[in-house]
Wavefront OBJ file of the C-alpha trace (Angstrom):
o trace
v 20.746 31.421 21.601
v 23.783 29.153 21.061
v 25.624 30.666 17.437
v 27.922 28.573 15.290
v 30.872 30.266 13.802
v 32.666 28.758 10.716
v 36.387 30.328 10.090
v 39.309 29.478 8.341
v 43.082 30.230 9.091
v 46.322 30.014 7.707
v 47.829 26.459 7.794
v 50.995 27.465 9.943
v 49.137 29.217 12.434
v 47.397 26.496 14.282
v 49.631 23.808 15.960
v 50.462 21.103 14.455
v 50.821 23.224 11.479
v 54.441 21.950 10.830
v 52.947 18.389 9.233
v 52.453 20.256 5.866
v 55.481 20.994 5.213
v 57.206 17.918 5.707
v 54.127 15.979 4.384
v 52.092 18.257 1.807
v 49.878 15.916 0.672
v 48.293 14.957 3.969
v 44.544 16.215 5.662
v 44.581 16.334 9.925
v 41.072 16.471 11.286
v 40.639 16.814 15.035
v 38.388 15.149 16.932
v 35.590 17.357 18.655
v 37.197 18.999 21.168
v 35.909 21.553 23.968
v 38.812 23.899 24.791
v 38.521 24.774 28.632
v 41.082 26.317 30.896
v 43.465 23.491 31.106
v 43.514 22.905 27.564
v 42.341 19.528 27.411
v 44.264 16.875 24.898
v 42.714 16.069 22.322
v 43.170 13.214 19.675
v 43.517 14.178 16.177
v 43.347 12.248 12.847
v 45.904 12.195 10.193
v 45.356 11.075 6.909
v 47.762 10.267 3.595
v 50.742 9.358 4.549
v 53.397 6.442 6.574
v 52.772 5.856 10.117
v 56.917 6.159 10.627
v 56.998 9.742 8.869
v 53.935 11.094 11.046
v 55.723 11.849 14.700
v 58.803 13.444 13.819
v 56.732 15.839 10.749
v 55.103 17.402 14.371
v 58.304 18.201 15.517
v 59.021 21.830 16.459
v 55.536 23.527 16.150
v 55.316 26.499 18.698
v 52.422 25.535 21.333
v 52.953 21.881 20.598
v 54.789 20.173 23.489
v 54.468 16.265 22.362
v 52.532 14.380 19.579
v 52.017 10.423 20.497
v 50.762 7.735 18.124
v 47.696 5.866 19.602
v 46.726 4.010 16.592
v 46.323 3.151 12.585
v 44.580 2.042 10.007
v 45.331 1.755 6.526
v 46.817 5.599 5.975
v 44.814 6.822 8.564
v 46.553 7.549 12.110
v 45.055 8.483 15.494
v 47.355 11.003 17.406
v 47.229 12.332 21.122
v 48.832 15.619 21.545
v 49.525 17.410 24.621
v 49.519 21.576 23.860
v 51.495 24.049 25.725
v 49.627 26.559 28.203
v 51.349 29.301 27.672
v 51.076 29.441 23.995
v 48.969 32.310 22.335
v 47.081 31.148 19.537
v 43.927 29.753 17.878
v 43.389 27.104 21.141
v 44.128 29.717 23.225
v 41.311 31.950 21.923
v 38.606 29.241 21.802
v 39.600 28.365 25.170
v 39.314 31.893 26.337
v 35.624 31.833 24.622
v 34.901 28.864 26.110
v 33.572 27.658 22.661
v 32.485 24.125 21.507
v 35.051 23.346 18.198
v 32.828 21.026 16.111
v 35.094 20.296 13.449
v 38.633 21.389 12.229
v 39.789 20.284 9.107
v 43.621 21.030 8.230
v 45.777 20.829 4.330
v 48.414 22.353 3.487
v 46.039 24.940 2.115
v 45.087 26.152 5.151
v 42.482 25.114 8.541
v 38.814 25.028 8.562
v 36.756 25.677 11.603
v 33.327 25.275 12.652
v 32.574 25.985 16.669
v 29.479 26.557 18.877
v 28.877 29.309 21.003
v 26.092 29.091 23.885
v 25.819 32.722 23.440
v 26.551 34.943 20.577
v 28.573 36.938 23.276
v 30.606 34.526 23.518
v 31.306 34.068 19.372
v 32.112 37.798 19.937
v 34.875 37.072 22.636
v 36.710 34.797 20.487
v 37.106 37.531 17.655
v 37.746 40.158 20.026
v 41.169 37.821 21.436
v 41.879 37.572 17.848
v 42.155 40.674 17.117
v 43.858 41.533 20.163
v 46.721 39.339 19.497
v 47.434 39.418 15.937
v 45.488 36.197 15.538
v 44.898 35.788 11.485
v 41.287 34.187 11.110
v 38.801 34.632 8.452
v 35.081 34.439 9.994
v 33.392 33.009 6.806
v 29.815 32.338 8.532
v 27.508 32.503 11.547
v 24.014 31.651 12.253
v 21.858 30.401 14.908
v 21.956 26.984 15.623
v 18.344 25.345 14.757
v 16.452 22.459 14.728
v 15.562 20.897 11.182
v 11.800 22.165 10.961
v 9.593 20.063 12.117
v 12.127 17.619 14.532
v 14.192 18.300 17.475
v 17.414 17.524 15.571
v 20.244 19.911 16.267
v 21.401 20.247 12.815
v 23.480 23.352 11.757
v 21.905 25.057 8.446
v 24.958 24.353 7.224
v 24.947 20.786 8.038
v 21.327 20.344 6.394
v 22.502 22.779 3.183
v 25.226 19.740 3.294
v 22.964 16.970 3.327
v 20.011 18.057 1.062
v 22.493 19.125 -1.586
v 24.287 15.674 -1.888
v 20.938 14.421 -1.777
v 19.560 16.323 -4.723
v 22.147 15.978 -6.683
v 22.504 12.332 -6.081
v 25.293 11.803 -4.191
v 23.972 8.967 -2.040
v 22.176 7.554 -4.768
v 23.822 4.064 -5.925
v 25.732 4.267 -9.111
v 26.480 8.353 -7.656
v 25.029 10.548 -9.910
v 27.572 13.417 -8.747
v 31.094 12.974 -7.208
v 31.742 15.033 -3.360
v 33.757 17.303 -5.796
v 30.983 18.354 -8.033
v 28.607 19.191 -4.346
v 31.242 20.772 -2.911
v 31.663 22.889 -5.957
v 27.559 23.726 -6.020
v 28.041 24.921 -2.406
v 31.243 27.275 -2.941
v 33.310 25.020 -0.593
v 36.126 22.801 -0.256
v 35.775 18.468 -0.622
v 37.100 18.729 3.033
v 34.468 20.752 4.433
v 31.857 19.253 2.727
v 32.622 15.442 4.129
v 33.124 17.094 7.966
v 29.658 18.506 7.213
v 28.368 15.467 5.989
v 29.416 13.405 8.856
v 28.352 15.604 11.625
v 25.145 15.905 9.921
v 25.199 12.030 9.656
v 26.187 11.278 13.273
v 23.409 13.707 14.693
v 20.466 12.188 12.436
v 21.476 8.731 13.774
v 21.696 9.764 17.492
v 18.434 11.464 17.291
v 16.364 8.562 15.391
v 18.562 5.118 15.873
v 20.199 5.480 18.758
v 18.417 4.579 22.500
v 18.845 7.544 24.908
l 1 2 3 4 5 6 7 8 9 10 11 12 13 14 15 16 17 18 19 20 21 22 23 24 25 26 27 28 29 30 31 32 33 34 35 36 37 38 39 40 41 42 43 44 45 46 47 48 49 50 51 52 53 54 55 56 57 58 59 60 61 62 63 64 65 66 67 68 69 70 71 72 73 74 75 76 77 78 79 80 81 82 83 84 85 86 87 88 89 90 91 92 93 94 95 96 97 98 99 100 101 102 103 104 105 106 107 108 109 110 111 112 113 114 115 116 117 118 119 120 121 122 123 124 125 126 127 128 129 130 131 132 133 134 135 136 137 138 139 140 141 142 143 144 145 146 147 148 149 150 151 152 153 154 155 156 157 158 159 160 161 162 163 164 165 166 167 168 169 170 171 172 173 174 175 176 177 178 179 180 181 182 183 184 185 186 187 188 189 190 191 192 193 194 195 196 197 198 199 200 201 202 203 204 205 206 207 208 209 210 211 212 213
């Protein structure tokens, strides 16, 4: 049965950790991303702060060999980065495990993970290279992956736990009875986690229900 994994890591140990501390104040999100033996690129988000500071605050991360601006918006900035192979690390491991990453959410407070195993094996792989090579991660949660009860959407239970809770406490309701603060709070997590979870759980509902296949 495919297993989701959430974990969380130190913010220097994943490349691309050295944008917090040249720019502090700024959030990196990467896109989904399946890690496979050549160690795809993948396109990551930046968020909160100057499109000329953003390039040269990647400079000099181990397993980082070249961060390229695609495009921006506002303060938000697409990036394409190309990793080095031979680096030992968090993208190493997931690669190893062959494991789906659905979201990873970056401060200077540290990384937030959430990836999909088709096995629970092969959750177990990926803290077994961890552990093996001095990897520092902090498994936080994992559960089956499920459908919503009654529908064939793919939801996480974390994901619906996400979506009911804004809902009760009346986050989507217009005026907003409760800020993404005070949810996040109720559910023991960070703002940051809560919006990835959020808009996973959004995207899904609207593939399953408005979108042709």
């Amino acid at each position: 049965m495919a297993t989701v994994m959430e974990f969380t890591s130190p913010a220097a140990e994943f490349p691309l950790g050295t944008v917090f501390e040249n720019l502090p104040g700024v959030t990196v999100e990467l896109e989904r991303l399946v890690p496979d033996g050549s160690l795809v690129i993948p396109y990551f988000w930046v968020r909160g702060a100057e499109v000329t500071d953003i390039e040269a605050a990647f400079e000099g991360h181990p397993g980082v060999q070249a961060v390229k601006l695609v495009d921006s918006l506002d303060d938000e900035s697409l990036m394409r980065v190309s990793w080095d192979r031979e680096y030992v690390g968090i993208l190493s491991a997931l690669s190893a495990a062959e494991l789906v990453v659905l979201s990873a959410v970056g401060t200077s407070e540290g990384w937030e993970f959430e990836v999909r195993g088709e096995t629970h094996e092969e959750v177990g792989e990926f803290r077994s290279y961890c552990q093996e090579h001095d990897i520092p991660v902090e498994v936080t949660a994992v559960h089956a992956l499920l459908p919503v009860q009654g529908e064939g959407y793919e939801l996480t239970d974390t994901q619906r736990e996400a979506l009911v809770a804004a809902h009760d406490h009346g986050y989507f309701d217009s005026p907003r009875e409760a800020s993404l603060e005070e949810v996040a709070d109720t559910l023991g997590i960070t703002q940051q986690s809560l919006s990835s979870r959020l808009r996973r759980g959004h995207r899904r509902l609207v593939a399953e229900t408005l979108v042709d296949a």
